[in-house]
C-alpha positions as CSV (number, residue, x, y, z in Angstrom):
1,X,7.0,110.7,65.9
2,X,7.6,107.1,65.2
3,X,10.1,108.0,62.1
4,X,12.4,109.9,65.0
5,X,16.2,107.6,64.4
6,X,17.6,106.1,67.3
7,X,20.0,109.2,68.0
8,X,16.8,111.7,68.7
9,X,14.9,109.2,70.1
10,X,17.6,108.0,72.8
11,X,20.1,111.3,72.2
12,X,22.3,108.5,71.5
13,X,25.4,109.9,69.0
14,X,26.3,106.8,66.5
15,X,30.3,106.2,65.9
16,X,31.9,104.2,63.5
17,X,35.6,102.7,64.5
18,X,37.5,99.7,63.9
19,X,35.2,98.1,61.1
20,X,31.7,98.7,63.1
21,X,29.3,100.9,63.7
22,X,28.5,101.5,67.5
23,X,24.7,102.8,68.2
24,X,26.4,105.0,71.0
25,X,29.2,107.2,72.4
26,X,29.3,104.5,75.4
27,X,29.3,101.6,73.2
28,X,32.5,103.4,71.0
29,X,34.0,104.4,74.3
30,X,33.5,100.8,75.3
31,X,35.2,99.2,71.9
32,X,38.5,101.8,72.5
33,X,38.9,99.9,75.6
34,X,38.6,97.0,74.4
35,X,41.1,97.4,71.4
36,X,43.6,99.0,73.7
37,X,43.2,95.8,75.8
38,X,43.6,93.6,72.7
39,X,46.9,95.5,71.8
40,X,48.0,94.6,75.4
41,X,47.4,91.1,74.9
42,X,45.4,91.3,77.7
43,X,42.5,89.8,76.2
44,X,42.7,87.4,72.4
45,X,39.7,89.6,70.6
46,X,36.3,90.8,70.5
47,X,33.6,91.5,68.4
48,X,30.5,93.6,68.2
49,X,27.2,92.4,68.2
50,X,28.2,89.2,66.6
51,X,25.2,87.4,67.3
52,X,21.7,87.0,68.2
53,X,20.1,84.7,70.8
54,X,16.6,83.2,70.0
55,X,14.2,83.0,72.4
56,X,11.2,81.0,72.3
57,X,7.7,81.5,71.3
58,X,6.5,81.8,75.4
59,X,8.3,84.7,75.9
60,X,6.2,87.7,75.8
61,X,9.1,90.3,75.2
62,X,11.2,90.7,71.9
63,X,11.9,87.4,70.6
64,X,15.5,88.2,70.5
65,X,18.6,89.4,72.2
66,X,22.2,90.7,71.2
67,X,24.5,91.3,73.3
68,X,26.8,94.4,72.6
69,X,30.1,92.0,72.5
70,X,31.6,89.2,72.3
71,X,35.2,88.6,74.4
72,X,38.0,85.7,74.3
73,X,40.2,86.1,77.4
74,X,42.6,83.0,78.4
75,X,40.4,80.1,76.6
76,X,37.5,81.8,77.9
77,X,34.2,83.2,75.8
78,X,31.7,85.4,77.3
79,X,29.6,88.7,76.2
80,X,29.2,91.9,77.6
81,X,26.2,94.3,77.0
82,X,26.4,98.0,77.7
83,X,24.1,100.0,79.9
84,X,23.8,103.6,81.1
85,X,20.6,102.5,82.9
86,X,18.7,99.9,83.8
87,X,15.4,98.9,82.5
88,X,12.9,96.3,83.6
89,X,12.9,94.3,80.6
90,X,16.9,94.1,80.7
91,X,16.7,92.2,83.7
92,X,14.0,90.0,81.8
93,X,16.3,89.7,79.2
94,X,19.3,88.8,80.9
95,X,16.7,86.2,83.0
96,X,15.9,84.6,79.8
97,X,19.5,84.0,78.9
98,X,20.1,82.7,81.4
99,X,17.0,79.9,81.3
100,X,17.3,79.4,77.5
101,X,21.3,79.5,77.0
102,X,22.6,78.4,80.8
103,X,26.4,77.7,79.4
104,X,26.0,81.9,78.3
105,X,28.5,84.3,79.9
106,X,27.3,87.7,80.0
107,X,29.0,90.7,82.2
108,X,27.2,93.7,82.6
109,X,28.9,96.9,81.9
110,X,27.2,100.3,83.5
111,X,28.4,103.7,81.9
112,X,28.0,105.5,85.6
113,X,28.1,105.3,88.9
114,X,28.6,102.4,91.3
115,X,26.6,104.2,94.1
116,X,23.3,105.9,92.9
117,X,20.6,107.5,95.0
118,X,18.0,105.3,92.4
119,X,16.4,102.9,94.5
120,X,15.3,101.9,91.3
121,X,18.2,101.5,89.9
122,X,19.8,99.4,92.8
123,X,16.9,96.9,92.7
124,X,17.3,96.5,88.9
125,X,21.0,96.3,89.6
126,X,20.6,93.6,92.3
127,X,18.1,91.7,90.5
128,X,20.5,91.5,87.4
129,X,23.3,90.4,89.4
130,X,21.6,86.9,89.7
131,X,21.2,86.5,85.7
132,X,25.1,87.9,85.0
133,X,28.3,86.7,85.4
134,X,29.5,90.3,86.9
135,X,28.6,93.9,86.5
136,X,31.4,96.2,85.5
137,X,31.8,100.1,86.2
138,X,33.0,101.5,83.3
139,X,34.4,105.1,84.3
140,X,36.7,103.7,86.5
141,X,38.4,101.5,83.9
142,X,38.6,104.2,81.1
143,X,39.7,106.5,83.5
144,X,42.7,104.6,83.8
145,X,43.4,104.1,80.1
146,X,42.3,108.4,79.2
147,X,39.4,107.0,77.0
């Protein structure tokens, strides 16, 4: 069972689109919003998973982190990483950022709702939102643009 590809293993459905290859629906969803902001001007560009952030040796998760995309809006850099749920180790991850690369941006965009009956979710949500710039509901947002 350890051969099983990341779409069996996560039911995630790969996509390829402008020049990348997204590991999920969400992340393609994500990247047509993104180009149809771009064609807006609303933002200058993005990228996908352009880079990789090291952590250091006394970390005890994976010793690196990339973020799903990169964004330049106004003079402005951050990233944005894609989530459908919340794990513990994403709030680790976004902790360790934040320690190792303070001057990082990173918003957090969810793929569903803003009000869950998860109490677990809400206290990984809350505990995030002191690592992150933001967190960002994605539904809404597409909604508005039919993506």
């Amino acid at each position: 069972m350890q051969n099983r590809t990341i779409h069996y293993e996560w039911r995630n459905q790969p996509k390829e689109a402008f020049g990348y290859k997204f590991k999920s629906k969400c992340e393609f969803r994500w990247a047509c919003y993104l180009e149809s902001l771009l064609k807006l001007g609303a933002i200058d560009s993005w990228e996908y998973e352009p880079k990789k952030f090291e952590f250091g040796e006394r970390w005890r998760v994976r010793k690196q982190y990339t973020p799903d995309y990169f964004i330049k809006e106004d003079g402005e850099e951050f990233y944005q990483e894609i989530k459908t749920s919340m794990r513990q180790v994403d709030v680790l991850r976004f902790r360790l950022l934040k320690a190792d690369y303070p001057d990082v941006k990173i918003v957090l965009v969810i793929f569903g709702p803003e009000h869950t009956r998860k109490a677990n979710q809400n206290r990984l949500r809350s505990n995030a939102r002191k690592y992150v710039e933001r967190i960002v509901f994605a539904n809404p947002l597409l909604k508005q643009f039919g993506i």
